[in-house]
N, C-alpha and C positions, 0 to 999 in steps of 0.2 A: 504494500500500500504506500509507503513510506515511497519506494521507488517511485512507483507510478506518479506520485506528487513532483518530487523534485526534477522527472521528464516533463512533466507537463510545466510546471515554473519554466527550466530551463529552454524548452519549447516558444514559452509565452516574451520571455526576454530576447530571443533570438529574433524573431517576430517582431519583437517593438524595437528592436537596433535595425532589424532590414529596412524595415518604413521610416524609420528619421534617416537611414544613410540614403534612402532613395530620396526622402524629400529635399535633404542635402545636396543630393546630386543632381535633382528637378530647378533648385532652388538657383545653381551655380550657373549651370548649363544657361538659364534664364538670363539672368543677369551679363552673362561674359557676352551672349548671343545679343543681347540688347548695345554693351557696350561696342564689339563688332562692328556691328550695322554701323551705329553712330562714328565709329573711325572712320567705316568706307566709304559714309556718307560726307564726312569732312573735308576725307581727302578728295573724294568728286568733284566738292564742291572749290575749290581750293584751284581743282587742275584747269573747270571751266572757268574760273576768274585769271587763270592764266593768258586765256586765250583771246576773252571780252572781259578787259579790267570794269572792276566799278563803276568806273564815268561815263561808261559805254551803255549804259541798259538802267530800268528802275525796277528788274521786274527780280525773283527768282530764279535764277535758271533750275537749278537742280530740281523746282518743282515743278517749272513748265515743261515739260517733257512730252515726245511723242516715240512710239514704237517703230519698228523697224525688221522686218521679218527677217529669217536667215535666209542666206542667199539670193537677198537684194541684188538685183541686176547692177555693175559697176561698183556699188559698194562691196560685193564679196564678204560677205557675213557669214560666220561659221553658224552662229546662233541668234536667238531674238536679242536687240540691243536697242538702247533711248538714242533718240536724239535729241535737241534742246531749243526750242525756239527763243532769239535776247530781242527783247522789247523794251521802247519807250513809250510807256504809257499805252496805246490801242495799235501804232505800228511796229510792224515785225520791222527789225535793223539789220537782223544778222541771224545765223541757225547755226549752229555746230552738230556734223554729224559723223558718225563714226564709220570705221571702213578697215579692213582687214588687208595688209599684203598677205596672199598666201604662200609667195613664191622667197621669203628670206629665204638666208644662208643656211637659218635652223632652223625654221619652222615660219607659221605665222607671225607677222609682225598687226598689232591693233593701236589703231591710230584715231584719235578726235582731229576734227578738221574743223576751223572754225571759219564761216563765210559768209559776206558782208551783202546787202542788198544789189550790189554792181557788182558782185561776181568778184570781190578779192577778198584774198586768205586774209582774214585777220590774226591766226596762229595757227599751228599744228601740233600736237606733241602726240609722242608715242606712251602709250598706257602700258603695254607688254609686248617682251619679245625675248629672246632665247639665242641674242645672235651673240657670237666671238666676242669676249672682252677684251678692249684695246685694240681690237679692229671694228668689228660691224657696232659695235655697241655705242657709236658716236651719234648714233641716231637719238640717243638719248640727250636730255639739253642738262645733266647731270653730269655728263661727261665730255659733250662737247656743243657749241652752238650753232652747229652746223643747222638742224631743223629750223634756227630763226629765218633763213635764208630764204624762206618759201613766203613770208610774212608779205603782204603786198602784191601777190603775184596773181595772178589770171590766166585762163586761157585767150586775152591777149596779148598775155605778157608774163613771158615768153608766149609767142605763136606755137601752139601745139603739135609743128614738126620737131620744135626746140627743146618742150617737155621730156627730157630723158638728162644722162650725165654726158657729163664729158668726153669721156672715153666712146661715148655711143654719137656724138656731133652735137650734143646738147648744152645748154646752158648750165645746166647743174654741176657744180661738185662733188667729187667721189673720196670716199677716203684711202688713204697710201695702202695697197695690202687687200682691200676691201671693197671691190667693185657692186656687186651684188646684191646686198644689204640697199646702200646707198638706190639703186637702182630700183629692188623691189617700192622703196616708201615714194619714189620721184613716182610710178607709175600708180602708185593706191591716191596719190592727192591730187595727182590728174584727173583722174575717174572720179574719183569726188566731185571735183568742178564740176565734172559733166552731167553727173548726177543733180547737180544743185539747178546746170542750165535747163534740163531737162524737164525738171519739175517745182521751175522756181514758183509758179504761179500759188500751189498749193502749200509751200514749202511757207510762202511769203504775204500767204494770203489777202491776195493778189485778185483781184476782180477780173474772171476770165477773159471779160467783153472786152477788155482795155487791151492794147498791144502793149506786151511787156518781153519782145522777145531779148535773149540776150547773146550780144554779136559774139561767134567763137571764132573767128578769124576766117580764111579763104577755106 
């Protein structure tokens, strides 16, 4: 009898440490998950003020947000991803949208493109990539400021035969070592543009009736 007691106690304690260690772990789980979010939302938001500083826009970006299916035509999307509409007040100024090279050195390279109502870059930066440290990795603006270099640019400027590097008859620069890299991100924010000219109407919500076409060169 005696035994049977001290099973079932020792039963009963076992039982009440499993359910406070799970609640413990419900509890943690919760919290770190919450904190999480909140870092990656920081840093999102952080990267799109990189691109449209403050005195550009009155709006939220990281809240205005629109979708973007995978394998969006031009854009090359592995998966579904935001893009970000920057507003002053009721007009759209600029959209930042995102675009995949699939063709890096080491894999995908994932890029924010940020683009102005007239069709120039206001910034680019790369979010991920997997490429060569101290060669392909200058795509990063951490390592080097080569990405500024697209800042300003159009497909009229450069004219879109010029769109590529150097080494290929192009306007862009490439890094010492490291043709490839360089080459994959000059062709992802090309096709971006194209993507923006394509569907600026919606993008920029833009009154269809009105002529809003935008000149991509000969």
């Amino acid at each position: 009898m005696k035994a049977a007691v001290a099973i079932s106690r020792s039963a009963l304690f076992l039982g009440i440490f499993a359910a406070l260690a799970a609640a413990l772990i419900a509890w943690t789980w919760a919290t770190t998950k919450t904190d999480i979010e909140r870092s990656i939302r920081e840093a999102e938001a952080r990267q799109l003020l990189e691109i449209f500083p403050a005195n550009t826009h009155n709006n939220s970006l990281i809240d205005d947000r629109f979708t973007l299916e995978a394998n969006t035509p031009l854009l090359e999307l592995r998966s579904e991803r935001s893009g970000y509409t920057v507003r002053i007040d009721e007009t759209v100024v600029g959209v930042i949208l995102p675009a995949t090279a699939r063709d890096g050195y080491s894999g995908d390279i994932e890029l924010l493109v940020g683009v102005t109502a007239d069709g120039e870059i206001a910034g680019a930066r790369v979010v991920s990539h997997k490429e060569t440290p101290g060669l392909g990795d200058g795509i990063d603006t951490r390592k080097s400021p080569w990405i500024l270099s697209f800042d300003g640019r159009s497909l009229r400027s450069p004219l879109q035969p010029e769109w590529s590097v150097k080494k290929d008859g192009g306007a862009f620069d490439q890094f010492t070592g490291a043709t490839v890299t360089p080459r994959a991100v000059v062709a992802a924010i090309r096709r971006t543009l194209e993507y923006q000219a394509l569907h600026r109407d919606r993008l920029f919500e833009v009154d269809p009736t009105h002529n809003t076409a935008v000149e991509t060169g000969p």
